[in-house]
C-alpha positions as CSV (number, residue, x, y, z in Angstrom):
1,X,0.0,0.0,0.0
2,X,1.4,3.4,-1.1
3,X,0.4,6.7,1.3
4,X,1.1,9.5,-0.3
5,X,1.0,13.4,0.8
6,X,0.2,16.1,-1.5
7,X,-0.2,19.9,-1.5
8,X,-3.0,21.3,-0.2
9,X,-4.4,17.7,-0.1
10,X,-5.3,15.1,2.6
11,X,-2.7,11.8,2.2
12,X,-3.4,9.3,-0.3
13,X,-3.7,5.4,0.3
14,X,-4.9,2.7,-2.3
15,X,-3.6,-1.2,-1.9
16,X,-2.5,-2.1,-6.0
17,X,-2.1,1.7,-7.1
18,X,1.3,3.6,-7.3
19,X,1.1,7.0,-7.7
20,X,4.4,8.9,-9.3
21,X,4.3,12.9,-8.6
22,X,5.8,14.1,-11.9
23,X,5.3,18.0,-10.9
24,X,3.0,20.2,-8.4
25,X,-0.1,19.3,-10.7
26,X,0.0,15.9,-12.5
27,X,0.5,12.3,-10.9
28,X,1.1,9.0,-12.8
29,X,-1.0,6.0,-11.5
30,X,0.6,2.9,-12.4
31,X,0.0,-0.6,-11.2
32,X,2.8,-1.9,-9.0
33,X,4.2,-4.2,-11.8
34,X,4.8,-0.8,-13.6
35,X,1.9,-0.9,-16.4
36,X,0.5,2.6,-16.9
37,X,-3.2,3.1,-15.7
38,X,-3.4,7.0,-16.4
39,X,-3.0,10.1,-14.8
40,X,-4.5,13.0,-12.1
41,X,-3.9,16.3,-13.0
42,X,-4.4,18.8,-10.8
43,X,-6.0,22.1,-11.6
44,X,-7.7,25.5,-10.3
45,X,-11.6,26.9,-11.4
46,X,-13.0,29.6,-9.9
47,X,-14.5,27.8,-6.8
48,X,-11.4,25.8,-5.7
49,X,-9.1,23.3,-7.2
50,X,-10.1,20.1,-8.6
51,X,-9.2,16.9,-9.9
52,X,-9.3,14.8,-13.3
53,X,-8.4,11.5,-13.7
54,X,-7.3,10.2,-17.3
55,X,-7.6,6.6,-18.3
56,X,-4.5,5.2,-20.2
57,X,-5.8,2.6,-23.1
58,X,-3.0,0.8,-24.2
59,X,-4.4,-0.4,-27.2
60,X,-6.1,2.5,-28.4
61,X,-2.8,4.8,-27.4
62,X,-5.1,6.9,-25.8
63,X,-5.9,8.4,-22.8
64,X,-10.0,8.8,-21.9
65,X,-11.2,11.3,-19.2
66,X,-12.5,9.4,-16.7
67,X,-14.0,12.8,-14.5
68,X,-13.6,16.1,-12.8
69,X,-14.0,15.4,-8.9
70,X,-13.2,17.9,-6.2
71,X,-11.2,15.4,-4.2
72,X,-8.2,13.2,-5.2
73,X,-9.6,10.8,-3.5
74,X,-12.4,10.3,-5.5
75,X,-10.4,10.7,-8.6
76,X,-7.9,8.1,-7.5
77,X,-10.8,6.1,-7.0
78,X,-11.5,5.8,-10.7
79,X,-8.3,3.5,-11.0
80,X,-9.2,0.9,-8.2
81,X,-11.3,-1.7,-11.1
């Protein structure tokens, strides 16, 4: 299980997720055995900061937004199926 703490965020657990920081506002989320799942990227609107997570599909070479969520938590969520 990785905990992770980010700016202005609460700390970050999932059991089978990694999640890489790559700069202030976007986080790879990989599988422990290293396989790409997607990405949250972190970014402001005019009521606060929020979240979207981005499905990776391999096959397609593509990436599908999954959501906007106001929590990372809820868009780390999207990864856990």
């Amino acid at each position: 299980m990785t905990t992770l703490a980010f700016t202005s965020t609460q700390a970050v657990a999932r059991p089978g997720l990694h999640l890489v920081q790559l700069h202030d506002e976007l986080w790879r989320v990989t599988r422990p055995s290293g396989d790409v799942l997607g990405y949250v990227e972190l970014f402001r609107v005019r009521a606060g900061l929020r979240f979207r997570a981005k499905r990776f599909i391999a096959r397609q070479r593509r990436f599908v937004e999954m959501g906007e969520f106001w929590s990372m938590d809820d868009a780390i969520d999207c990864f856990g199926f």
